[in-house]
N, C-alpha and C positions, 0 to 999 in steps of 0.2 A: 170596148170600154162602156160601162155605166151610164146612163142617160147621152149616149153620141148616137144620131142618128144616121142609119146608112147615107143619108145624101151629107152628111157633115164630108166635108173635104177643107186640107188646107194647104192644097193646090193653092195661089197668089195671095193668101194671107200674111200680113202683115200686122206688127204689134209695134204701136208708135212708141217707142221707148222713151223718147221726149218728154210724150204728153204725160205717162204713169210717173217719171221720174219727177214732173211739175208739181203730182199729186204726193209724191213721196213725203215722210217724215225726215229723212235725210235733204231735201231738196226745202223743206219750210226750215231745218237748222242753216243751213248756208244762207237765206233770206233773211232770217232773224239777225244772224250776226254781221250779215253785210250793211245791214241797215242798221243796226246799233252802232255799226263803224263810221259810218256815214256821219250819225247824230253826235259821236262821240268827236269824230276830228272837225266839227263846224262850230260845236261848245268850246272844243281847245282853240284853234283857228280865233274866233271872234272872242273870245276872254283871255286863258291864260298867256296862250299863244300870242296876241299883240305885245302884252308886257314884256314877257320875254324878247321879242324880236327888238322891244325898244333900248335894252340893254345891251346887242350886239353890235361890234366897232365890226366896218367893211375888212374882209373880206365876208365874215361872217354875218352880216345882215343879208347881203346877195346870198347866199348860199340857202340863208331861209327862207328869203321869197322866192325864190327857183322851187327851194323842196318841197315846200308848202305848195305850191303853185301844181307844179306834177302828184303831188298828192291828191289836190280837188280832183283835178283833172283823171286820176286812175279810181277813183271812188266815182264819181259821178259814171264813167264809163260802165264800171261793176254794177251800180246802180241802176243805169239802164236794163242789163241784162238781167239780174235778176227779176226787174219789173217785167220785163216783155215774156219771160217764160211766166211768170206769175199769172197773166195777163193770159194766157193761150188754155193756159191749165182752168182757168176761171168763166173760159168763156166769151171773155173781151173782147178779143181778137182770136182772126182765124191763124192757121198755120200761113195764110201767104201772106196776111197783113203784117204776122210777124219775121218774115223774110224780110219784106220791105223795111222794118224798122228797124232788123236787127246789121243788113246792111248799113246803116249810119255810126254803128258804135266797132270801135277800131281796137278789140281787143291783141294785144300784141301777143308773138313768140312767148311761149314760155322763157321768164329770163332776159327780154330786152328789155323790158322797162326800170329794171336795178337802176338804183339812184346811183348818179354819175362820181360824185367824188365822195370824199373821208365828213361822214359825217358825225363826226366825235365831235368838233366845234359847236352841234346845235344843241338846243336842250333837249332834254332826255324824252319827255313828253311825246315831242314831234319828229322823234327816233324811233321813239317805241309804235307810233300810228303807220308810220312809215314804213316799218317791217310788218305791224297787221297788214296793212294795203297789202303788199308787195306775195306775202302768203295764201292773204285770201284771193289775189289773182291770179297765182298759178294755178288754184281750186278750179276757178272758174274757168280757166283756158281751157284746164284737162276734159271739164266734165265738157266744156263746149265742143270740143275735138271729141269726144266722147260720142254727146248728141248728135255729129252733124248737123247741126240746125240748119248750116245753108243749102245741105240739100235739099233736092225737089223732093215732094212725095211722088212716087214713084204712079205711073199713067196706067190702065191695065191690068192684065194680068203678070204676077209678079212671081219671078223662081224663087220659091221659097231654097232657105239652104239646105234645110232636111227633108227637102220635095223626093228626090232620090231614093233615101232611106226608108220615107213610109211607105214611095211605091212599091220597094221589097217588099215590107210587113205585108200589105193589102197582098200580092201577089203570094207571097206564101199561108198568109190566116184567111181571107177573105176580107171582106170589109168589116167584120165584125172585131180586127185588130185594133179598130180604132178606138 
């Protein structure tokens, strides 16, 4: 290949998918919108959202401070995450500091955190933020299972997958296959 020098080998190289994917234009749209979700259900929460709640006869005031409550609760989570890879991609923190922190956020199963009963009784509002949350954190599960983030970075020298593959090419072209 084209400017690849014979000693180029990529023998235990490794490509942090993580970190390019932090830098990604796909990876700054899920931040935008996590965080617009964020700002959006704390406007509704703290304005429209008290009004409302102050019109519901129990059962349905319970049912809104529960969903409301697990709301904050899976937005702020999401909100960590996005921040910590933010934060790794930028420089801020290293990959082990973001181990340590990304241990403290308790992103669930895809699918366990679905809100628990019929929420046709709440307002439409705090229905509709509820299903954003609940979308945008299947996003996030995936691409985290995706990432691995809590793996180690690997110690040494590392088999690559198509380590095998190029030591054919090299063995059949020379090194100049590269």
């Amino acid at each position: 290949m084209a400017g690849t020098s014979k000693s180029d080998n990529y023998d235990g190289v490794t490509v942090s998918f993580g970190a390019k994917f932090a830098r990604s234009d796909q990876f700054k749209t899920v931040f935008r919108e996590g965080m617009a979700l964020v700002e959006a259900a704390a406007a509704y929460l703290d304005g429209d959202g008290r009004k409302e709640a102050r019109k519901l006869r129990p059962p349905h005031s319970l049912a809104y401070a529960t969903e409301s409550m697990r709301l904050t609760t899976r937005l702020m989570q999401l909100a960590s995450w996005l921040l910590i890879r933010r934060a790794v991609s930028e420089g801020e923190l290293t990959p082990e500091q973001a181990v340590e922190e990304q241990r403290k956020i308790k992103l669930p199963a895809t699918g366990a955190d679905q809100p628990s009963r019929d929420l046709s009784s709440l307002p439409e509002r705090l229905r509709d933020l509820i299903e954003q949350s609940v979308k945008l954190q299947a996003r996030v599960v995936r691409l985290d299972q995706m990432l691995d983030f809590n793996q180690p970075a690997p110690a040494g020298k590392v088999n690559h997958p198509l380590s095998s593959q190029l030591s054919r090419l090299r063995e059949a072209f020379g090194p100049e296959a590269e």
